[in-house]
MARTI-779473 format. One record per residue (C-alpha): residue in one letter; z, y, x. Coordinates in nm, 3 decimals, decimal comma. Layout:
<res = A	pz = Z	py = Y	px = X> .
...
END
This chain:
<res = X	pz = 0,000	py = 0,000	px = 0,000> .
<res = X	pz = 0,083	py = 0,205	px = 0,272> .
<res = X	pz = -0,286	py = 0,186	px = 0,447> .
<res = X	pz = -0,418	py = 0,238	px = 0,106> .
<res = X	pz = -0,277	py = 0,618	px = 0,074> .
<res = X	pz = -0,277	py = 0,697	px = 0,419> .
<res = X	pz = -0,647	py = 0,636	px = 0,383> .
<res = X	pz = -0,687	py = 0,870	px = 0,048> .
<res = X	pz = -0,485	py = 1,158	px = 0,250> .
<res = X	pz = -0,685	py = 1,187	px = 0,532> .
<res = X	pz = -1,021	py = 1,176	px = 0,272> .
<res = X	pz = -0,823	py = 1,407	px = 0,069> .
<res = X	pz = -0,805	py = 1,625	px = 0,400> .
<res = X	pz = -1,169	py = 1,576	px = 0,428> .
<res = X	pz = -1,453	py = 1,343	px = 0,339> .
<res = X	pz = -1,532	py = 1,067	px = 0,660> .
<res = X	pz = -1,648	py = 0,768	px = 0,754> .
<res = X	pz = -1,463	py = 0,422	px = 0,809> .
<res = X	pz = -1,457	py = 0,461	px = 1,198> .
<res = X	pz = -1,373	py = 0,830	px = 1,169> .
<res = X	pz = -1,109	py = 0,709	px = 0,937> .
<res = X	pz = -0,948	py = 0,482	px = 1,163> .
<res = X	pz = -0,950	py = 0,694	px = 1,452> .
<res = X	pz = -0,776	py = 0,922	px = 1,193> .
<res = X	pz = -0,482	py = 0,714	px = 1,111> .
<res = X	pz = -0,455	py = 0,564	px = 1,485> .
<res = X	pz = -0,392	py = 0,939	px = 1,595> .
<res = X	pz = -0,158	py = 1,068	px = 1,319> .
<res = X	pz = 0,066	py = 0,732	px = 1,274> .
<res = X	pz = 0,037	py = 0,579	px = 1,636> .
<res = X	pz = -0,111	py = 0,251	px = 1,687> .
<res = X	pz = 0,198	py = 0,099	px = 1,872> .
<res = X	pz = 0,365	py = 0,217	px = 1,522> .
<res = X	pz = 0,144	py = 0,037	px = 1,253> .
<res = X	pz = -0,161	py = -0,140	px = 1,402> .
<res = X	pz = -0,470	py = -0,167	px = 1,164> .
<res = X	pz = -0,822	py = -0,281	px = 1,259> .
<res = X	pz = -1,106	py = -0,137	px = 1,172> .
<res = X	pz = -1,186	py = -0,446	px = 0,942> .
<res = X	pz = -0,915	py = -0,360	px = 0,716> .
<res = X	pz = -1,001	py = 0,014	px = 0,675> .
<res = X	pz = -1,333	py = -0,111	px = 0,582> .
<res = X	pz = -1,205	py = -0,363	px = 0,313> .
<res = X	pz = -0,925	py = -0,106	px = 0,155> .
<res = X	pz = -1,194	py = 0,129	px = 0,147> .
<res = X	pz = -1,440	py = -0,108	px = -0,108> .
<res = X	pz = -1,156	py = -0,150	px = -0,292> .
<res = X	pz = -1,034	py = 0,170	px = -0,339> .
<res = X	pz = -1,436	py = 0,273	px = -0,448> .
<res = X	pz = -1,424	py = -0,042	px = -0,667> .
<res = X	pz = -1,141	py = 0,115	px = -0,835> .
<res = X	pz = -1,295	py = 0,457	px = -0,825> .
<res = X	pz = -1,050	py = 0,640	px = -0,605> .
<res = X	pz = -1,307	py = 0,679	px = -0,382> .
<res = X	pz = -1,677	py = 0,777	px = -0,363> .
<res = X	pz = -1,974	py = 0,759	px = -0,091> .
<res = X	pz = -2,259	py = 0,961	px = -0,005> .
<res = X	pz = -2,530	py = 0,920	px = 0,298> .
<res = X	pz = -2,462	py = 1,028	px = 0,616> .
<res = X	pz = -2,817	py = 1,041	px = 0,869> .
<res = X	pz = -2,630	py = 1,157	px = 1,120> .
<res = X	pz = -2,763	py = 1,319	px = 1,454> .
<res = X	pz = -3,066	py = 1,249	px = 1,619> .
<res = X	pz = -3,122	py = 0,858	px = 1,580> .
<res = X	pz = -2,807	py = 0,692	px = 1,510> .
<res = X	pz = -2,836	py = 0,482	px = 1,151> .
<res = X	pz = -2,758	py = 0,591	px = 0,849> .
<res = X	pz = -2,339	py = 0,592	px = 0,783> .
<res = X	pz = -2,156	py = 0,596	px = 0,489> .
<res = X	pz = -1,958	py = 0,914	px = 0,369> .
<res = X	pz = -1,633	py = 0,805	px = 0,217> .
<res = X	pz = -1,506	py = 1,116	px = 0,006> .
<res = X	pz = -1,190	py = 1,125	px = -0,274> .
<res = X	pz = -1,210	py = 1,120	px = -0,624> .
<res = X	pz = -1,009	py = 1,317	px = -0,927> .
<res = X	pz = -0,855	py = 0,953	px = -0,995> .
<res = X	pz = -0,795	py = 0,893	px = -0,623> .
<res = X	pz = -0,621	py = 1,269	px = -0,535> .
<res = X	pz = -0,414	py = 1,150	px = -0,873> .
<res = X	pz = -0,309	py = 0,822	px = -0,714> .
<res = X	pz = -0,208	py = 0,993	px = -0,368> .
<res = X	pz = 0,002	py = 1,248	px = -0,591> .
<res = X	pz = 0,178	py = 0,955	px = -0,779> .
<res = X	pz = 0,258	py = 0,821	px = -0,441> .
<res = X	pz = 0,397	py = 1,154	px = -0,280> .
<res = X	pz = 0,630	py = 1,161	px = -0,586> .
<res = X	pz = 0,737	py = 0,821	px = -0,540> .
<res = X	pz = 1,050	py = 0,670	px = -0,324> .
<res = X	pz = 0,958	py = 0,404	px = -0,055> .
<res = X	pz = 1,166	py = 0,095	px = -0,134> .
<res = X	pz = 1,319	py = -0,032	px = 0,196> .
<res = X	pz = 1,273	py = -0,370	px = 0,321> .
<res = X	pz = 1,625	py = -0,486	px = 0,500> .
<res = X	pz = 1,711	py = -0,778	px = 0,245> .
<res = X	pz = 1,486	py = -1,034	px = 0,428> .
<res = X	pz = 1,633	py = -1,112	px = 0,783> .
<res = X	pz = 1,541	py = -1,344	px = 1,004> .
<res = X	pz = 1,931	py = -1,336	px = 1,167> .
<res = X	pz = 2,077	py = -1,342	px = 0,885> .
<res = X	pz = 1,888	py = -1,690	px = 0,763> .
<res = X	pz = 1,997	py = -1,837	px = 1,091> .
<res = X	pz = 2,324	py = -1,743	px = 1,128> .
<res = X	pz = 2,415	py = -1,890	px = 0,769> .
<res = X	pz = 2,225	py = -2,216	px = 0,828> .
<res = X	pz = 2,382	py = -2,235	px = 1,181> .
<res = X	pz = 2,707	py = -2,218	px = 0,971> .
<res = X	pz = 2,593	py = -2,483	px = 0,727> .
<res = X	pz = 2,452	py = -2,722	px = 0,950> .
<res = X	pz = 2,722	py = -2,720	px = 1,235> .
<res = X	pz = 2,462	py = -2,709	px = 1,483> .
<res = X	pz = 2,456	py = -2,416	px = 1,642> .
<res = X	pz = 2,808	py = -2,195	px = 1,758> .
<res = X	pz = 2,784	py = -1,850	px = 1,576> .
<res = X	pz = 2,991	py = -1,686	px = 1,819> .
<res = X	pz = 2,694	py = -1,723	px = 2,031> .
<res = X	pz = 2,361	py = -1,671	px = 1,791> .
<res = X	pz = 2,574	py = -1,291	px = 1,689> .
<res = X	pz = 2,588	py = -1,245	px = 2,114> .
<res = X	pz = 2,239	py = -1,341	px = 2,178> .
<res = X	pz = 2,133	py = -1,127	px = 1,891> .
<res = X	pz = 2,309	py = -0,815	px = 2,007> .
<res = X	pz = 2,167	py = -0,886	px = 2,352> .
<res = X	pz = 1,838	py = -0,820	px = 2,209> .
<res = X	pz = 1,921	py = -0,547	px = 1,981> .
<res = X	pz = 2,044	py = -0,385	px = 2,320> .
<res = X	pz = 1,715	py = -0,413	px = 2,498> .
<res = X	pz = 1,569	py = -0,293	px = 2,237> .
<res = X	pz = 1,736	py = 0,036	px = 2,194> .
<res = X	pz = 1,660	py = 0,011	px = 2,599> .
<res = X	pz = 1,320	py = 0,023	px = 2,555> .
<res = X	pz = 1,345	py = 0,254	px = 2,260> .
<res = X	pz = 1,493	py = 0,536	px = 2,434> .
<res = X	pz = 1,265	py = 0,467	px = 2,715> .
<res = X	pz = 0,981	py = 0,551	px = 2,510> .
<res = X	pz = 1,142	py = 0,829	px = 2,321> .
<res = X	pz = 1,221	py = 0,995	px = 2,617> .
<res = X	pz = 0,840	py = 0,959	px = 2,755> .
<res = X	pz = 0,668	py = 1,117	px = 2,456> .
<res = X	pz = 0,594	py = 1,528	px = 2,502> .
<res = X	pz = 0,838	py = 1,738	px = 2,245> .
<res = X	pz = 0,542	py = 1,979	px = 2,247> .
<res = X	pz = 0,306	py = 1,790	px = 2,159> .
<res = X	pz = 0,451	py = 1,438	px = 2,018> .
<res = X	pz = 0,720	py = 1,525	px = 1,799> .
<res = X	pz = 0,608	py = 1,269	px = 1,528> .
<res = X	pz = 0,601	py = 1,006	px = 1,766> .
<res = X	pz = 0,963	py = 1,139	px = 1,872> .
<res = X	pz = 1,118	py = 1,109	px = 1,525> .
<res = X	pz = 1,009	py = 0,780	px = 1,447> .
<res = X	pz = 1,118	py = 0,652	px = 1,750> .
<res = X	pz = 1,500	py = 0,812	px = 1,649> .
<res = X	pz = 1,478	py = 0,601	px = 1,346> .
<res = X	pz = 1,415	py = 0,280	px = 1,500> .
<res = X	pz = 1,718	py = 0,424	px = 1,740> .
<res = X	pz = 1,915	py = 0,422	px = 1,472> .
<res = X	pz = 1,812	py = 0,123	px = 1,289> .
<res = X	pz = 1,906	py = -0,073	px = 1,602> .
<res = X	pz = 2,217	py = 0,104	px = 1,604> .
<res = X	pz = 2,342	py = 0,028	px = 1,259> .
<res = X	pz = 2,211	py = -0,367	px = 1,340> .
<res = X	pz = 2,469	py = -0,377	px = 1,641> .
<res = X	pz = 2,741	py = -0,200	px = 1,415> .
<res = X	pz = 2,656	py = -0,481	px = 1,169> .
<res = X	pz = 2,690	py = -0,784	px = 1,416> .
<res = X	pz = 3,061	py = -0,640	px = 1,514> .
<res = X	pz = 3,154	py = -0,674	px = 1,135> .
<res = X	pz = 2,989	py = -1,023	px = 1,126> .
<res = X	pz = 3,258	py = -1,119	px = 1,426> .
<res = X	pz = 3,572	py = -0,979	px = 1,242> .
<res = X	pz = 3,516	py = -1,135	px = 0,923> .
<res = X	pz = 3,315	py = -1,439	px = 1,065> .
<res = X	pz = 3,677	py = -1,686	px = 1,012> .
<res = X	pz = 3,667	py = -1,561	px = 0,646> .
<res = X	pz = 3,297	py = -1,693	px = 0,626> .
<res = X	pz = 3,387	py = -2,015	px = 0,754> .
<res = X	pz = 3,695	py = -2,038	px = 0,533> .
<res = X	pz = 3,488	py = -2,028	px = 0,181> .
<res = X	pz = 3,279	py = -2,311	px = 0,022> .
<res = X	pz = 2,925	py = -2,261	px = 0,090> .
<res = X	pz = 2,731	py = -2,298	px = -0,284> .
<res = X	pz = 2,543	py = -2,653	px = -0,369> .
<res = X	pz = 2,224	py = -2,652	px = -0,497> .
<res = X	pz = 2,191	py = -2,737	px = -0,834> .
<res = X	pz = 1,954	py = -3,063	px = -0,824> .
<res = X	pz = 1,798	py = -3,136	px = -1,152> .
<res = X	pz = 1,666	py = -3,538	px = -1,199> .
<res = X	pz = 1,261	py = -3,542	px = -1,151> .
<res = X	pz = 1,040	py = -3,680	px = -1,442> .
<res = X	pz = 0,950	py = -3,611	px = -1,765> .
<res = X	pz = 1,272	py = -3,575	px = -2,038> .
<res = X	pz = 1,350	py = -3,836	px = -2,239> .
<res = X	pz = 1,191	py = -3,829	px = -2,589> .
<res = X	pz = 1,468	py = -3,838	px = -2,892> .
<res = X	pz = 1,311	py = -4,052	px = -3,092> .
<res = X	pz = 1,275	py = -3,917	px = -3,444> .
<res = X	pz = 1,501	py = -4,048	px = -3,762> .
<res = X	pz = 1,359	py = -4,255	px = -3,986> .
<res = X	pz = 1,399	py = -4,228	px = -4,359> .
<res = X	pz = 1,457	py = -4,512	px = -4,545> .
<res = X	pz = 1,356	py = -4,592	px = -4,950> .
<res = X	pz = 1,619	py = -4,575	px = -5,180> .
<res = X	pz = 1,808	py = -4,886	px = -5,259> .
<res = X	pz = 1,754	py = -5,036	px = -5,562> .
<res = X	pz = 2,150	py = -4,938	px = -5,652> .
<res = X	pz = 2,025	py = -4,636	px = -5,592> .
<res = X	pz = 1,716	py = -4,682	px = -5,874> .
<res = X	pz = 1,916	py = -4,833	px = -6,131> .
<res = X	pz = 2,166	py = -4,505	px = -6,083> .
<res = X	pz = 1,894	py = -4,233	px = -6,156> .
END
């Protein structure tokens, strides 16, 4: 989704083609940040014209270079890039990789936890390492927007380690509760309740009525 817009803001900037385009959002995002090929500007762009967001026009370009394709924004497309400016960004923390281990490294007995947490933070530490590193190698004149993103994944990193030293205090409480069973329901068709049969009167019954 994120490709998507980005690619409607910069036509919304101005009209381009699909290699100008990904030059675009290689310069303005960073590709070490969020690394798209050119294949995949090419296919979100068909989409977004088979949804109408987008239009083309022909391009002969200079001299003899072959025709190119124009991709400009529609009314419905500078709509769709509104609705996303007005829109929150849901985050995406609930799926960790850690976190799956560490609990299945609790289930399983197979693993000590004291030492997945210490193995994690050693990483989490060379990774604000090399964080910093390249924070601190960007230009504040000219990078900034490299800069700031870089401060979030600094501080990302820094809540993570924060995290793992309240995994350690409470980690005897973790081992202390039951972990939850699965509830396993038996394979196969249900049984079918066979239906009740209704019987003719009796003949007391007949000589009654």
């Amino acid at each position: 989704m994120s490709v998507r817009n980005a690619i409607l803001g910069l036509l919304a900037q101005k009209p381009r083609h699909g290699y100008e385009l990904h030059a675009a959002f290689s310069a303005v995002v960073g590709e070490a940040t969020w690394d798209v090929k050119p294949a995949q500007v090419y296919t979100t762009l068909e989409r977004l014209e088979e949804s109408g967001l987008v239009q083309t026009k022909s391009d002969l370009g200079e001299g003899r270079e072959p025709e190119r394709r124009i991709y400009a924004i529609t009314r419905d497309g500078r709509d769709a890039l509104k609705g996303w400016f007005d829109d929150s960004v849901p985050t995406e923390h609930q799926r960790d990789e850690f976190f799956v281990k560490l609990m299945i490294g609790l289930v399983s007995g197979e693993a000590d936890p004291a030492r997945i947490i210490q193995t994690q933070r050693s990483r989490l530490y060379q990774e604000m390492h090399d964080a910093t590193t390249q924070r601190d190698g960007y230009d504040p004149l000219a990078e900034m927007a490299q800069i700031l993103l870089t401060d979030k994944n600094i501080m990302h990193l820094e809540a993570d380690l924060r995290w793992l030293d309240m995994i350690e205090m409470r980690l005897e409480a973790i081992k202390g509760q039951p972990f939850p069973e699965p509830e396993i329901r038996k394979r196969g068709r249900p049984k079918k309740i066979p239906q009740a049969t209704v019987l003719p009167p009796t003949e007391d019954v007949i000589e009654k009525t």
